[in-house]
N, CA, C and O atoms as a GROMACS GRO file, in nm:
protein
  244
    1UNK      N    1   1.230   8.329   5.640
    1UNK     CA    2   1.273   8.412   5.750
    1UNK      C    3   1.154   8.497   5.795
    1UNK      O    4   1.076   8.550   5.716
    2UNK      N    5   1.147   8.508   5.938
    2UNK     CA    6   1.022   8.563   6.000
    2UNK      C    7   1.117   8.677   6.030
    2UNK      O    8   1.239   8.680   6.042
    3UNK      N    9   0.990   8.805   6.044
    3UNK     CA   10   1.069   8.901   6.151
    3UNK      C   11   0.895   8.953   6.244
    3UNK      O   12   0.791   9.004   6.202
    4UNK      N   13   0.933   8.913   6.366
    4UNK     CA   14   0.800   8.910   6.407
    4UNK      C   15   0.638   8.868   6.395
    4UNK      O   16   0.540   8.911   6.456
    5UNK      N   17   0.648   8.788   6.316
    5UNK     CA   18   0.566   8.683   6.312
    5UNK      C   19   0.496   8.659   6.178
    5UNK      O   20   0.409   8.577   6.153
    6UNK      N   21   0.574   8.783   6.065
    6UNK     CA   22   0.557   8.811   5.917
    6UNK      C   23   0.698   8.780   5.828
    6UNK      O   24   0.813   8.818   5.848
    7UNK      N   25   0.652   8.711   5.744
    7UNK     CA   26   0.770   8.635   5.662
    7UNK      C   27   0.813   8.816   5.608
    7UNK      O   28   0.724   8.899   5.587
    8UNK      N   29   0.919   8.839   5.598
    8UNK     CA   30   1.060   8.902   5.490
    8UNK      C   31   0.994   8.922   5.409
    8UNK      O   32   0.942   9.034   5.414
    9UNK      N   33   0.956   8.832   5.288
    9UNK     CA   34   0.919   8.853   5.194
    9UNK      C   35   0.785   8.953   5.189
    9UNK      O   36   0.777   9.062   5.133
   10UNK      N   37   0.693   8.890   5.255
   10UNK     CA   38   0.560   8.971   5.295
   10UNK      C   39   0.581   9.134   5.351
   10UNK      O   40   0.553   9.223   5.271
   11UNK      N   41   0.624   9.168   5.476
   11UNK     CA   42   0.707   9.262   5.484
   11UNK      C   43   0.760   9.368   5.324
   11UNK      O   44   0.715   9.475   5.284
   12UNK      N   45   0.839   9.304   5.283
   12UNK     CA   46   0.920   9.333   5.175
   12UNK      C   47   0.761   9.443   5.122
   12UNK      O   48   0.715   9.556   5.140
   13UNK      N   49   0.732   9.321   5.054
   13UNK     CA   50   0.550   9.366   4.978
   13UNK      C   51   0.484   9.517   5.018
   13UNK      O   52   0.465   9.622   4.956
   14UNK      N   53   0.450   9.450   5.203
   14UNK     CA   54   0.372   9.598   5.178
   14UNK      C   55   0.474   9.736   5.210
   14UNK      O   56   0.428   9.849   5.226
   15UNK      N   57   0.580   9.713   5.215
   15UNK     CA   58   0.715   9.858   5.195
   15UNK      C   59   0.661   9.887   5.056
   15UNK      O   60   0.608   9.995   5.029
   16UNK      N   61   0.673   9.803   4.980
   16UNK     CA   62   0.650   9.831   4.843
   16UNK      C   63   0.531   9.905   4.777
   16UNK      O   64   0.526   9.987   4.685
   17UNK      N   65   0.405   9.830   4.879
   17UNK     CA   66   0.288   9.916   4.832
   17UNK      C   67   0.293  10.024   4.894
   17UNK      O   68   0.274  10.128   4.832
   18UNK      N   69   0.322  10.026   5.032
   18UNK     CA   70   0.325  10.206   5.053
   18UNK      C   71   0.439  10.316   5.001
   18UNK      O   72   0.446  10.436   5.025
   19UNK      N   73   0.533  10.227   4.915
   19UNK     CA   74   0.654  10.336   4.824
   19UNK      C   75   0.589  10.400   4.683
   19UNK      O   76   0.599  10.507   4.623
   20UNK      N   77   0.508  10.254   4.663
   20UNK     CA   78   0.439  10.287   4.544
   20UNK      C   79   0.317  10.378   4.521
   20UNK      O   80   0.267  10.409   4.412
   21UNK      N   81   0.275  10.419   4.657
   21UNK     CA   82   0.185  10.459   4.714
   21UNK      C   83   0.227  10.666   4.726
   21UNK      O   84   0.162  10.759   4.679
   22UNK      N   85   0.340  10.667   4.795
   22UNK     CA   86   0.402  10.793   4.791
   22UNK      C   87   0.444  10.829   4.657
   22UNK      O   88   0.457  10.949   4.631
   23UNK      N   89   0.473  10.722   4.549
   23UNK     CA   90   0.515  10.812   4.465
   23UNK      C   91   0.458  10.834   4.382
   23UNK      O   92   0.468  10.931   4.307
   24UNK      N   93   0.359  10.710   4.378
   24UNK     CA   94   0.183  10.830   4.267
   24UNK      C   95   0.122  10.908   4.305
   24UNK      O   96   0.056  10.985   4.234
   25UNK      N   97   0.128  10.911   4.487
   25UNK     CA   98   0.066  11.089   4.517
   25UNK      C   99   0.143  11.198   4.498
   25UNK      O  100   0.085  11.303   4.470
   26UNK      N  101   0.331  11.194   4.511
   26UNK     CA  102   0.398  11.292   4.530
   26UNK      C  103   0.422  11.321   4.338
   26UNK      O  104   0.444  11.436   4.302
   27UNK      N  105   0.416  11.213   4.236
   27UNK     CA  106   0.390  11.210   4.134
   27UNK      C  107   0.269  11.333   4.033
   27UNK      O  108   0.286  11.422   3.950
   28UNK      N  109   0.144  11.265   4.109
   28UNK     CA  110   0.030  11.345   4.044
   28UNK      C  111   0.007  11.488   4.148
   28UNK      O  112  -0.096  11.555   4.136
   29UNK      N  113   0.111  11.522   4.246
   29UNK     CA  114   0.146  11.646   4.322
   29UNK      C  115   0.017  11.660   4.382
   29UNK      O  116  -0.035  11.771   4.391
   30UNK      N  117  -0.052  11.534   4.431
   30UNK     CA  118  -0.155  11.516   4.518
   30UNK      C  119  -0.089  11.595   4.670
   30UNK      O  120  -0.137  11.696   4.720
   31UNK      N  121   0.062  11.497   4.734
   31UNK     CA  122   0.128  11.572   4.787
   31UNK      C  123   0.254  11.647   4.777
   31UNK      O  124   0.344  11.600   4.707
   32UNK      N  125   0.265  11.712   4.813
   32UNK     CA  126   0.392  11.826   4.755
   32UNK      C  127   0.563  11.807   4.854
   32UNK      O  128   0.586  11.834   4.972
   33UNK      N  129   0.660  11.746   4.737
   33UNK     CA  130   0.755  11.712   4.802
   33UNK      C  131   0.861  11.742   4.723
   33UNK      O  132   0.832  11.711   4.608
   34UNK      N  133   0.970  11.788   4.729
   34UNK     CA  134   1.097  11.795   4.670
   34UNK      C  135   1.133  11.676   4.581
   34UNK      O  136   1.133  11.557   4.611
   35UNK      N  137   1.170  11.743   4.450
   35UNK     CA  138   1.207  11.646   4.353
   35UNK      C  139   1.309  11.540   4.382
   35UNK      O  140   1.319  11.446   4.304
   36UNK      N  141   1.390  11.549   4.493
   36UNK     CA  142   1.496  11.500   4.537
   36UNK      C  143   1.474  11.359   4.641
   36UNK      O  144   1.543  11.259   4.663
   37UNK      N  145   1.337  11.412   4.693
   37UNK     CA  146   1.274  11.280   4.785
   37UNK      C  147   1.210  11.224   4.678
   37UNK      O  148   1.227  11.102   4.683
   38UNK      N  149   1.138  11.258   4.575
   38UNK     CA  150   1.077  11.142   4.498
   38UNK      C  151   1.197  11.075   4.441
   38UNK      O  152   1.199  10.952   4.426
   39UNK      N  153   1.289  11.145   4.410
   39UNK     CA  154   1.386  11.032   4.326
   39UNK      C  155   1.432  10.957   4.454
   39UNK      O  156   1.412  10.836   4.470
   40UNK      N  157   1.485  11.026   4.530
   40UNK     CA  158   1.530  10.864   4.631
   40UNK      C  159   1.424  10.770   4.708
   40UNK      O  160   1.461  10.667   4.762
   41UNK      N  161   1.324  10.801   4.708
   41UNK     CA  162   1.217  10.742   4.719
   41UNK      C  163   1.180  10.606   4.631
   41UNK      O  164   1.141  10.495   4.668
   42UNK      N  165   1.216  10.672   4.473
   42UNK     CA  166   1.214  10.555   4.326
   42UNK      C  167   1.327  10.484   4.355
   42UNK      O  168   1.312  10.366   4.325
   43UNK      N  169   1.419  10.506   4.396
   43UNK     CA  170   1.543  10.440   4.397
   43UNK      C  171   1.532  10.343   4.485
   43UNK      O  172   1.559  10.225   4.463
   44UNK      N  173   1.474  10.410   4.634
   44UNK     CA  174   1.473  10.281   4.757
   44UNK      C  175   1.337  10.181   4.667
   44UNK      O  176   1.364  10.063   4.645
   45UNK      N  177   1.205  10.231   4.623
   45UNK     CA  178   1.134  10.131   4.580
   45UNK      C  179   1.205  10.020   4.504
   45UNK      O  180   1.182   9.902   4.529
   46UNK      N  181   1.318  10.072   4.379
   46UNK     CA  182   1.359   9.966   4.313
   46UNK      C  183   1.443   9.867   4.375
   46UNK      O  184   1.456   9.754   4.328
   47UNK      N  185   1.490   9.900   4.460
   47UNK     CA  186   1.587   9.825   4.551
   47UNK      C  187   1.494   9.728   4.629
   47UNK      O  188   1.511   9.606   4.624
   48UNK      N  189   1.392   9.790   4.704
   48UNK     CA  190   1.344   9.692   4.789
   48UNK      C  191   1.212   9.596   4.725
   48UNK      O  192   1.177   9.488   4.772
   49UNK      N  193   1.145   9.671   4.597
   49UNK     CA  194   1.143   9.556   4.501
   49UNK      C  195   1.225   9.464   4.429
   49UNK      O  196   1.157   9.362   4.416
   50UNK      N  197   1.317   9.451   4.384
   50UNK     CA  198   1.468   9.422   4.356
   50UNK      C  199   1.456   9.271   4.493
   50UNK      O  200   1.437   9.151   4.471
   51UNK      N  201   1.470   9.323   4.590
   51UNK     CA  202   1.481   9.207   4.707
   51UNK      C  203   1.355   9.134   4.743
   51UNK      O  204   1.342   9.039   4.820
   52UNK      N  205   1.260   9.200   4.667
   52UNK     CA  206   1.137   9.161   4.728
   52UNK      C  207   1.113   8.997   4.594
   52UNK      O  208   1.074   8.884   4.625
   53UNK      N  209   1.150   9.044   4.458
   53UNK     CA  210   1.098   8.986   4.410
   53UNK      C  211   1.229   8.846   4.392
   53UNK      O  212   1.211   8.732   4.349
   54UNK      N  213   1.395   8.931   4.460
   54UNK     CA  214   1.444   8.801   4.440
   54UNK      C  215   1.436   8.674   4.566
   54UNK      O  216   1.458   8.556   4.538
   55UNK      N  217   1.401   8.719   4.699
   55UNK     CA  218   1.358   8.619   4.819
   55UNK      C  219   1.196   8.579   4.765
   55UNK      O  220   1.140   8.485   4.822
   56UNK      N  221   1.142   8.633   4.684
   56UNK     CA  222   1.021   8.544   4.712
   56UNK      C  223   1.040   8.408   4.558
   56UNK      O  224   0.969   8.310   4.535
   57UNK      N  225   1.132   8.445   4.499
   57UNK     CA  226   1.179   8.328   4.430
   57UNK      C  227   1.293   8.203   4.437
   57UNK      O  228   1.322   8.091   4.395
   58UNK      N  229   1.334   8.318   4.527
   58UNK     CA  230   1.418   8.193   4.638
   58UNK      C  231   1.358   8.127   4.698
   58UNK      O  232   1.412   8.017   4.712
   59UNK      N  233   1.279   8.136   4.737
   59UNK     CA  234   1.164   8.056   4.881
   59UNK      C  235   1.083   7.964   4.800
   59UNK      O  236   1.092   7.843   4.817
   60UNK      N  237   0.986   8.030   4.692
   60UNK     CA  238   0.926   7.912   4.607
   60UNK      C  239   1.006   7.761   4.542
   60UNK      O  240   0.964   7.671   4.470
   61UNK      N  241   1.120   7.784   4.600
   61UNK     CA  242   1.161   7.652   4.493
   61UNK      C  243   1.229   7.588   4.609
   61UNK      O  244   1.285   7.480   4.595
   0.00000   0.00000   0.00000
């Protein structure tokens, strides 16, 4: 599945690197954010890793 000319899965990926991205800066309080956005922040990462890693094993086979 494309969404504009980038597969889903790919997509999926870099959400992931920039979630993973906010939450080792808001983590090491590089930037300063309410404990309440980092946790739902961890939560959407696991989720949209969660989908990321089950469509890109759907697709390989």
């Amino acid at each position: 599945m494309r969404i504009g000319g980038i597969s889903l899965v790919q997509l999926l990926g870099i959400i992931n690197f920039l979630l993973l991205l906010f939450q080792l800066f808001s983590g090491q309080h590089w930037i300063r954010v309410k404990i309440g956005i980092h946790r739902k922040v961890g939560l959407a990462l696991v989720v949209t890793a969660s989908l990321h890693g089950f469509l890109a094993f759907m697709t390989a086979n």
